[in-house]
LOROTOR-141810 format. One line per 2 residues: number of its first residue (from 1); their letters; for each residue x, y, z of C-alpha. Coordinates in steps of 0.2 Angstrom, whole numbers, padded with zeros to 4 digits. Layout:
BEGIN
NUM	a	X:Y:Z | ...
//
This chain:
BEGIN
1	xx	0000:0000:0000 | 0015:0011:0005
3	xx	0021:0010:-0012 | 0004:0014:-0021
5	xx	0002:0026:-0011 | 0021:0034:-0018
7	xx	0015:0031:-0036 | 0001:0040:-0032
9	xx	0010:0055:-0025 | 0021:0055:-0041
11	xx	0007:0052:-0051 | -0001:0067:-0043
13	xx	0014:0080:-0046 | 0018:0074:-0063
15	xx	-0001:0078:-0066 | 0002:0095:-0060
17	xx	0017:0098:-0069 | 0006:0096:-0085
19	xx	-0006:0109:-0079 | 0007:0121:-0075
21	xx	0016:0117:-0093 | 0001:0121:-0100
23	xx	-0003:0137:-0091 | 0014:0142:-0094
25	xx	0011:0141:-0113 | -0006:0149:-0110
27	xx	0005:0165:-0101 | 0017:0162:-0115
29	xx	0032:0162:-0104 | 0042:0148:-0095
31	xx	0041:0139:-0080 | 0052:0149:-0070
33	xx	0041:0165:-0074 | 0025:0156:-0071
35	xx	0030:0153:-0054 | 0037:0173:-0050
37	xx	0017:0175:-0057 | 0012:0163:-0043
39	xx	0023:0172:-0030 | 0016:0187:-0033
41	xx	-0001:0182:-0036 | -0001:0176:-0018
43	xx	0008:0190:-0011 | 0000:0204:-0018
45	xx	0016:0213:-0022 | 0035:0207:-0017
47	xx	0053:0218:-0017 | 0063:0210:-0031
49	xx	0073:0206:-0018 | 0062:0196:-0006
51	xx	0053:0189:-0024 | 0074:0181:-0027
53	xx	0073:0174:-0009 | 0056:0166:-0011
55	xx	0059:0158:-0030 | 0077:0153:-0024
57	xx	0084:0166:-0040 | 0098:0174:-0038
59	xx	0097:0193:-0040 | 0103:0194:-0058
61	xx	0091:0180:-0064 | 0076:0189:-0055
63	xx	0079:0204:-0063 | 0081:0197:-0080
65	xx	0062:0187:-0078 | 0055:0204:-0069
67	xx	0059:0212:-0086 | 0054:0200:-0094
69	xx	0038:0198:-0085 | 0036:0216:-0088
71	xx	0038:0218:-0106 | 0026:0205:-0109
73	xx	0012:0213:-0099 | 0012:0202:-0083
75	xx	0022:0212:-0071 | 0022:0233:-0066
77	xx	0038:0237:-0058 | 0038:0251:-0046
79	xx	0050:0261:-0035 | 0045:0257:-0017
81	xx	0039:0272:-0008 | 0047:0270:0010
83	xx	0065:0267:0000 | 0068:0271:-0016
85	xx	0082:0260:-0018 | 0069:0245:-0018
87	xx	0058:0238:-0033 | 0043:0231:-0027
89	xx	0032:0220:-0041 | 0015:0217:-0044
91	xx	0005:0209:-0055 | -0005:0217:-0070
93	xx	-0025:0216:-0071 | -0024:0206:-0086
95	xx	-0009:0193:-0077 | -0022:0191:-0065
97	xx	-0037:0188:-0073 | -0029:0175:-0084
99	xx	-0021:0166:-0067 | -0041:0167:-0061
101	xx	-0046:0158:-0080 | -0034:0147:-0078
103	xx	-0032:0140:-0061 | -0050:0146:-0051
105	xx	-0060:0130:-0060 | -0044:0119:-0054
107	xx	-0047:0126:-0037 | -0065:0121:-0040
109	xx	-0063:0106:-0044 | -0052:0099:-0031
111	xx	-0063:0108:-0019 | -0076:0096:-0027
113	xx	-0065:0081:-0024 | -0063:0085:-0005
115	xx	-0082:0090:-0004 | -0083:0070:-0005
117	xx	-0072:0065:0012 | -0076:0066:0030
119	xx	-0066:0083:0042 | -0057:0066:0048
121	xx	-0051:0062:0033 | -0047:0081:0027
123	xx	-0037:0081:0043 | -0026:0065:0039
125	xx	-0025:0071:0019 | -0016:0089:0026
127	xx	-0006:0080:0039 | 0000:0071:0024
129	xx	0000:0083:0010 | 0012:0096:0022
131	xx	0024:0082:0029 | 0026:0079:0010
133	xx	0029:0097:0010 | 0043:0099:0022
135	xx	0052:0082:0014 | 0049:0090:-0004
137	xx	0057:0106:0005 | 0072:0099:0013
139	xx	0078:0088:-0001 | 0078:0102:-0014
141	xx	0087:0109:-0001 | 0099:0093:0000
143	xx	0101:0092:-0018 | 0104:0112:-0020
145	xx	0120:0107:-0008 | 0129:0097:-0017
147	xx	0141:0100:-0030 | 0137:0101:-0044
149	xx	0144:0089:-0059 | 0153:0104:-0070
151	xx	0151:0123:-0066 | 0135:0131:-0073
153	xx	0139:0146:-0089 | 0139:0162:-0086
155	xx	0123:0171:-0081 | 0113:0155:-0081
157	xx	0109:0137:-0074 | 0119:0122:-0081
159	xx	0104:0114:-0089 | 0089:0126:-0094
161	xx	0075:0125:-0080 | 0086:0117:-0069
163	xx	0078:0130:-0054 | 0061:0122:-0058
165	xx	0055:0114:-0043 | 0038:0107:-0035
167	x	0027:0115:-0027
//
């Protein structure tokens, strides 16, 4: 049961990776810039600074997806009014209306699945769902440790989407 239960796990974040493959395409952008979006969108607004921190970017590569986020009508950049030195980002109308289209009838939906199961049950799913959390967490973190097999090229990751993670 223990190893269903795995396959099912992998199933289930293989199957999200395809949703969020296809909303990237739907954005037009990549995957790395689909979840900045996804930062933001749950922020409200982020500092490029804090935005780096919480998409494990350095600060270069932040800044080249902000502009690019920004030119392609997904991003505003501003100056932050309490230090001017800061760039806080939000997203545009548009960017979060087509996150609404794309992602509010998933919400629905698994809402719909969970409608089915008892608050006991709920409980154990959560209990599960963030352990998994944590151990997805921590062995990014493991594998972020270790050296690398050749140095990546300048201004970018050794293989292209490397940062990607699950959620």
């Amino acid at each position: 049961m223990v190893t269903e239960a795995t396959h099912a796990a992998s199933d289930f974040g293989a199957a999200n990776d395809v949703v969020d493959e296809a909303a990237a395409a739907a954005f037009g952008v990549n995957r790395t810039d689909l979840r900045i979006i996804g930062l933001v969108a749950a922020s409200g607004a982020l500092t490029a600074g804090r935005l780096a921190a919480e998409a494990n970017l350095s600060p270069a590569a932040t800044t080249t997806a902000i502009q690019r986020l920004t030119r392609a009508g997904h991003l505003t950049r501003r100056t932050d009014a309490d230090d001017r030195r800061r760039a806080v980002v939000e997203l545009t109308p548009g960017a979060a209306e087509l996150l609404a289209e794309i992602y509010a009838p998933i919400e629905r939906a698994g809402r719909a699945i969970l409608e089915d199961y008892a608050p006991e049950q709920l409980a154990l799913v959560i209990e599960v769902l963030r352990k998994g959390e944590r151990m997805q967490r921590a062995e990014a973190a493991r594998i972020r440790a270790r050296e690398p097999l050749s140095p990546p090229p300048p201004g970018g990751s050794a293989v292209e989407g490397c940062e990607e993670s699950r959620r």
